[in-house]
C-alpha positions in Angstrom: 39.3 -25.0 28.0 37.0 -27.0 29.9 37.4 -31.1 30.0 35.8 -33.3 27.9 32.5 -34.6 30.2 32.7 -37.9 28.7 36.0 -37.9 31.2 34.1 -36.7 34.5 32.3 -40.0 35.6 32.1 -43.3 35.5 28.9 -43.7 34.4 30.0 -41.0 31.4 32.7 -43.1 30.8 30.0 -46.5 30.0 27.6 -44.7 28.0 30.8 -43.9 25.8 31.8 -47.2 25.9 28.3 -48.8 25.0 28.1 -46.1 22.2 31.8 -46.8 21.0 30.3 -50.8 21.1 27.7 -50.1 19.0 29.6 -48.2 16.0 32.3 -51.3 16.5 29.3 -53.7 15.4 28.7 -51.8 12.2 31.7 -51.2 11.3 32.8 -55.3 11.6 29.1 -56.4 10.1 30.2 -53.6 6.8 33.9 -54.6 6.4 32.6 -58.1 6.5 30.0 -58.2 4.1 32.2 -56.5 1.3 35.0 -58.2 1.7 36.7 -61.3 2.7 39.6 -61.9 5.2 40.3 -64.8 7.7 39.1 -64.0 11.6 42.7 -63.1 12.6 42.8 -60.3 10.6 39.0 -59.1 11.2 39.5 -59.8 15.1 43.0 -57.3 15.0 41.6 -54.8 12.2 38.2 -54.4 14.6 40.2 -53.7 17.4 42.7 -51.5 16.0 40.1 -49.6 14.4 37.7 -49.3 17.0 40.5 -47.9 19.5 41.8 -45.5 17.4 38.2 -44.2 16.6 37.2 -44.3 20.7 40.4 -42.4 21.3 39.6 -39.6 18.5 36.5 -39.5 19.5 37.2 -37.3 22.1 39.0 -34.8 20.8 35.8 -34.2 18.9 34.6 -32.0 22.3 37.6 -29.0 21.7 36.1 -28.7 18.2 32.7 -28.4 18.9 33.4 -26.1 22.2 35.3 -23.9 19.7 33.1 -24.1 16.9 30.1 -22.8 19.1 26.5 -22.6 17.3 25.9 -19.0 18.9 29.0 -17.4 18.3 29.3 -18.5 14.4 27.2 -18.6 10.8 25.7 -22.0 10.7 26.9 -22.4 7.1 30.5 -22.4 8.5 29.8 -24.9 11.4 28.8 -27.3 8.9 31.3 -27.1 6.3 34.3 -26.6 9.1 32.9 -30.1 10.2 32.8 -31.3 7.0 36.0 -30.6 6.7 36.8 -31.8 9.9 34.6 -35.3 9.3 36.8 -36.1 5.9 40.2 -35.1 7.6 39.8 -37.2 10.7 38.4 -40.2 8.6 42.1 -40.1 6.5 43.8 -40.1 10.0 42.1 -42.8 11.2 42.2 -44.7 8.0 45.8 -44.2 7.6 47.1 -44.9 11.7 44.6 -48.0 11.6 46.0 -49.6 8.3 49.4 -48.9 9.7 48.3 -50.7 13.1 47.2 -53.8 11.5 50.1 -54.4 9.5 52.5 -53.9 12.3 50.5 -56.7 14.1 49.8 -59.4 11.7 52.0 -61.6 9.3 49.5 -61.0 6.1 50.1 -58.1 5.0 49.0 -58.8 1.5 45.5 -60.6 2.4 45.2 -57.3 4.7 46.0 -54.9 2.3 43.4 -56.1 -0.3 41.0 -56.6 2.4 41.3 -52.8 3.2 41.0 -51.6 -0.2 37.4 -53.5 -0.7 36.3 -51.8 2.3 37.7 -48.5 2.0 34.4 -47.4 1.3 32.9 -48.2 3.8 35.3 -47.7 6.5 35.4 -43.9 5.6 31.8 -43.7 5.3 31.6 -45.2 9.1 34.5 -42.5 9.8 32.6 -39.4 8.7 29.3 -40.7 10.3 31.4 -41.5 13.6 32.5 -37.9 13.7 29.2 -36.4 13.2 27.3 -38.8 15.7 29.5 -37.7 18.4 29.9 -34.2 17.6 26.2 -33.6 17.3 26.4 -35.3 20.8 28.3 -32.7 22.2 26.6 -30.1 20.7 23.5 -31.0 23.1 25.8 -31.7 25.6 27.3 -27.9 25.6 24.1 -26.5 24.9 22.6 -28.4 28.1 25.3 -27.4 30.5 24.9 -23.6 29.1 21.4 -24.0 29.8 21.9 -25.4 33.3 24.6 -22.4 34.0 21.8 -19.8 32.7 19.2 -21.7 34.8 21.3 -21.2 37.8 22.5 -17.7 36.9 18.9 -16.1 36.5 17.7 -18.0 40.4 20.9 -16.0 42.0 19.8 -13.0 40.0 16.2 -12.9 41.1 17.7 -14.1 44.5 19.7 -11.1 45.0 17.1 -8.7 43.6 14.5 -10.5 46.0 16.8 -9.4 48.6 17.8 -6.2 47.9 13.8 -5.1 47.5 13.4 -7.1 51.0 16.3 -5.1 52.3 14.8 -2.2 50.9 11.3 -2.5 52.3 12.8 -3.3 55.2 14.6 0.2 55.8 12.1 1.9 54.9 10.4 1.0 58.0 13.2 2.3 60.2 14.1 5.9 59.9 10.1 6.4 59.6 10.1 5.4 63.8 13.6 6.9 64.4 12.5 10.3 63.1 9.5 10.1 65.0 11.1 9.5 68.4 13.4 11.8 67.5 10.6 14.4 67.2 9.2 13.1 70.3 12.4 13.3 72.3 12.8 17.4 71.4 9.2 18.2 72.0 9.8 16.2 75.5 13.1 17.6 76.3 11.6 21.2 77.7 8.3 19.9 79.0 9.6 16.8 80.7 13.8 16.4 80.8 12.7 12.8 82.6 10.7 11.5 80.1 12.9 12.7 77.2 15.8 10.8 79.3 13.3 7.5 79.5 13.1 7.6 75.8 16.5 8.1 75.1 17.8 5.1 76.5 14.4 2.6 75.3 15.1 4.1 72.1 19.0 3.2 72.5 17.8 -0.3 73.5 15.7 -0.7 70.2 18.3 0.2 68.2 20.7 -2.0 70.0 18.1 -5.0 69.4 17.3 -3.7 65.3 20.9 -4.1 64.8 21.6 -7.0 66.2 18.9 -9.0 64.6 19.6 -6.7 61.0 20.9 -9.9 59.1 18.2 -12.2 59.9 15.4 -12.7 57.4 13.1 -14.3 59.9 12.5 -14.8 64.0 10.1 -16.2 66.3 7.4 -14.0 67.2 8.0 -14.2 70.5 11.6 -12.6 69.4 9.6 -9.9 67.6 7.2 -9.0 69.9 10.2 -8.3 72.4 11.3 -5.7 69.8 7.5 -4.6 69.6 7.2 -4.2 73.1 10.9 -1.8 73.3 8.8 0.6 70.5 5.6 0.7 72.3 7.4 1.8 75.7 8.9 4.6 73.7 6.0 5.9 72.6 4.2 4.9 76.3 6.1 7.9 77.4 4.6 10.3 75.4 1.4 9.2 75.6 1.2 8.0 78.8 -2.1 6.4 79.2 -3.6 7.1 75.7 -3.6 3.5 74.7 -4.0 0.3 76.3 -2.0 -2.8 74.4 -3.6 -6.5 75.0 -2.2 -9.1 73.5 -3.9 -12.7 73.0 -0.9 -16.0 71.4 -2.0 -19.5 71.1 0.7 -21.1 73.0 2.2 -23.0 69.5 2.2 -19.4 67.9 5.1 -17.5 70.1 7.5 -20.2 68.6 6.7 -19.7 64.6 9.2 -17.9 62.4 7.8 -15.2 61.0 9.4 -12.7 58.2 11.6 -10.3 60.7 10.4 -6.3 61.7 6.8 -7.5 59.2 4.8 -6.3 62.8 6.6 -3.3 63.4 4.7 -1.0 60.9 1.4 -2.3 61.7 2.0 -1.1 65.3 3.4 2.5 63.7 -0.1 2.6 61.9 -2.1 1.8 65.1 0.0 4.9 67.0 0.3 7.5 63.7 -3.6 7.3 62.7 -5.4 6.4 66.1 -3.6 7.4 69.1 -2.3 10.7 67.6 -5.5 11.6 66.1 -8.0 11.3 69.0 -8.2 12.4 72.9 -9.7 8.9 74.1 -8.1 6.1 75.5 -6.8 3.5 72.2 -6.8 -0.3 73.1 -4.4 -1.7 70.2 -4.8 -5.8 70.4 -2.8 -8.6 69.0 -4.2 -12.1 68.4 -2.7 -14.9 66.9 -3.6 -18.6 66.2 -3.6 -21.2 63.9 -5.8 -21.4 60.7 -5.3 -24.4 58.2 -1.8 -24.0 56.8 -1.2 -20.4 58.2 -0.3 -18.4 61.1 -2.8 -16.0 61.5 -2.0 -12.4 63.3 -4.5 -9.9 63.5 -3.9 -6.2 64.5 -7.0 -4.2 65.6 -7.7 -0.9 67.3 -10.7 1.3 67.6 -10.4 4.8 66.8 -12.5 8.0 66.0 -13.5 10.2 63.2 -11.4 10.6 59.7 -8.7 8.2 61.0 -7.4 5.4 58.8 -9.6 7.5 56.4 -6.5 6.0 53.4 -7.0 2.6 54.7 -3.4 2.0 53.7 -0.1 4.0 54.3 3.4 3.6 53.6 4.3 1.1 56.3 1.4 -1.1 55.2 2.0 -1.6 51.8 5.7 -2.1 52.5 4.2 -5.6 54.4 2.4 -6.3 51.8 4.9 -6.3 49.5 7.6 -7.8 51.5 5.0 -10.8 51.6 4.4 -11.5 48.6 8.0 -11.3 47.4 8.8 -13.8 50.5 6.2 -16.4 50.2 4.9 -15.4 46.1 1.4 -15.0 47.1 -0.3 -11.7 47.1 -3.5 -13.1 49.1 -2.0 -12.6 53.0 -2.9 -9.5 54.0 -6.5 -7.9 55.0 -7.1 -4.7 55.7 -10.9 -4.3 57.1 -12.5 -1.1 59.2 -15.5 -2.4 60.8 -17.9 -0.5 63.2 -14.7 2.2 65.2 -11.9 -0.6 64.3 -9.3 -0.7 62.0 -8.5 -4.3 61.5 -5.1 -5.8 59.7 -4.6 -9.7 59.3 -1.2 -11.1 58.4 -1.0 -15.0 57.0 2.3 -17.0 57.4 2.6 -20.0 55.1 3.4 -22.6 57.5 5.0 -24.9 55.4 6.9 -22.3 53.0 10.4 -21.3 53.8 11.2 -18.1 53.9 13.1 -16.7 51.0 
């Protein structure tokens, strides 16, 4: 069972005090105005009193942890307490009457004293009881609340990154199966070439694995990785497209989400250099706008291509985006006069999830 919070801190430990003060006052102001006794006997009956209450007082937590509001009828919460209100007022009427007489001479003045404020003194008991058991009512019922709180942020935490994770692998066996393709088609026309690709495509996975874990790298980092899948598919195509890339100096050192560029490049090599016999110029630009990074992705190309606007690998950015950053605005997808045209925006001053 857990221990009473009242007993965790200092500062708990005042408030109790303070409130503890404040039923002491009361209780002396009552017992005096209904009866008389000399200040000896109030000064010792008010302390002796008061203690015992402050100390019963916090046994009142195990009741109201065991009594919990969710797990029983209301009708028997309130008459248990009742119950419990009544039977701890006798206890505390009895060990306090018992502690005053073993301290003072007067039994006799004492003793009538008491029984004129009997009254009252059980009335304060019962109401002491249910003060501070209400108390920890909202005490248990906060902390619960607090748990839950936290509970439900790891849930959607580990459900954020499980659909990250997700999105994420989608993205790879797409290319691997491709190069895979590409590597048997190559191995009878050109054993070279197929070799070539064999060992970039080693060094790709080599750098995907290493960087697996991380949810975010510089671009400069990514476009490293960028750079290891368009020399893989350089050897097939040879001279079929043309990459140009355009950074704003500040730009190469931004975190960005990790592999988010990857599939924008697979689009650029599935629907325009596979689907036309001219030259492809694929170009990356990036610079600041406002609060984001922005990186654009554009390539001409001919006919029907990009004729979906959107694949797979597209959408899968998209989404990873906006479970990241919680925004569903930072991606454009334009085709303008031969160009298919993706922007990316990075919050700048959002951390990653």
């Amino acid at each position: 069972m857990s221990l009473n919070p009242i007993l965790k801190s200092p500062k708990s430990i005042l408030l109790y005090l303070l409130f503890v003060l404040a039923i002491a006052v009361l209780y002396i102001n009552l017992i005096s105005l209904e009866g008389n006794a000399s200040f000896t006997i109030r000064l010792v009956d008010g302390i002796a009193f008061n203690l015992l209450i402050a100390a019963l007082g916090l046994s009142f937590w195990y009741s109201s942890v065991y009594l919990s509001i969710e797990n029983n009828q209301i009708t028997k919460v309130i008459l248990t307490h009742f119950g419990g209100g009544i039977l701890i007022s006798i206890v505390w009427l009895a060990l306090g009457y018992f502690a005053v007489i073993s301290i003072i001479n007067d039994t006799d003045m004492f003793g009538n004293f008491f029984i004129k404020t009997i009254k009252s003194r059980f009335i304060i008991g019962i109401l002491y009881y249910f003060l501070l058991t209400a108390f920890y009512y909202v005490v248990i019922y906060y902390s619960e609340f607090q748990e839950r709180t936290v509970k439900e942020t790891e849930l959607k935490n580990l459900v954020t990154e499980a659909e990250l994770r997700s999105l994420k692998f989608q993205i790879n066996p797409h290319f691997i199966f491709n190069s895979l393709n590409s590597m048997s088609a190559l191995t009878e026309i050109d054993p070279k070439k197929a070799k070539q690709m064999i060992i970039k495509l080693a060094d790709f996975l080599r750098y995907t694995l290493a960087n697996n874990d991380r949810q975010q790298n510089t671009l400069n980092e990514e476009l490293k990785n960028i750079k290891l899948y368009l020399d893989i598919e350089k050897i097939r195509f040879d001279d079929k497209f043309i990459y140009v890339e355009e950074l704003h100096e500040e730009c190469g050192k931004t975190e960005i989400p990790s592999m988010i560029l990857q599939p924008l490049f697979e689009n650029a090599i599935k629907h325009a250099v596979y689907e036309t016999l001219d030259a492809v110029t694929i170009k990356l630009t990036c610079s600041k706008q406002d609060d984001f990074l922005k990186i654009t992705l554009c390539n001409n190309f001919e006919g029907e291509s990009h004729k979906k606007g959107a694949g797979v690998g597209l959408k899968n950015i998209k989404d990873r985006l906006s479970l990241i950053y919680q925004q569903d605005n930072l991606m454009e997808i334009k085709k303008e006069s031969g160009k298919f045209i993706v922007n990316i925006f990075i919050p700048l001053q959002k951390a990653l999830a």
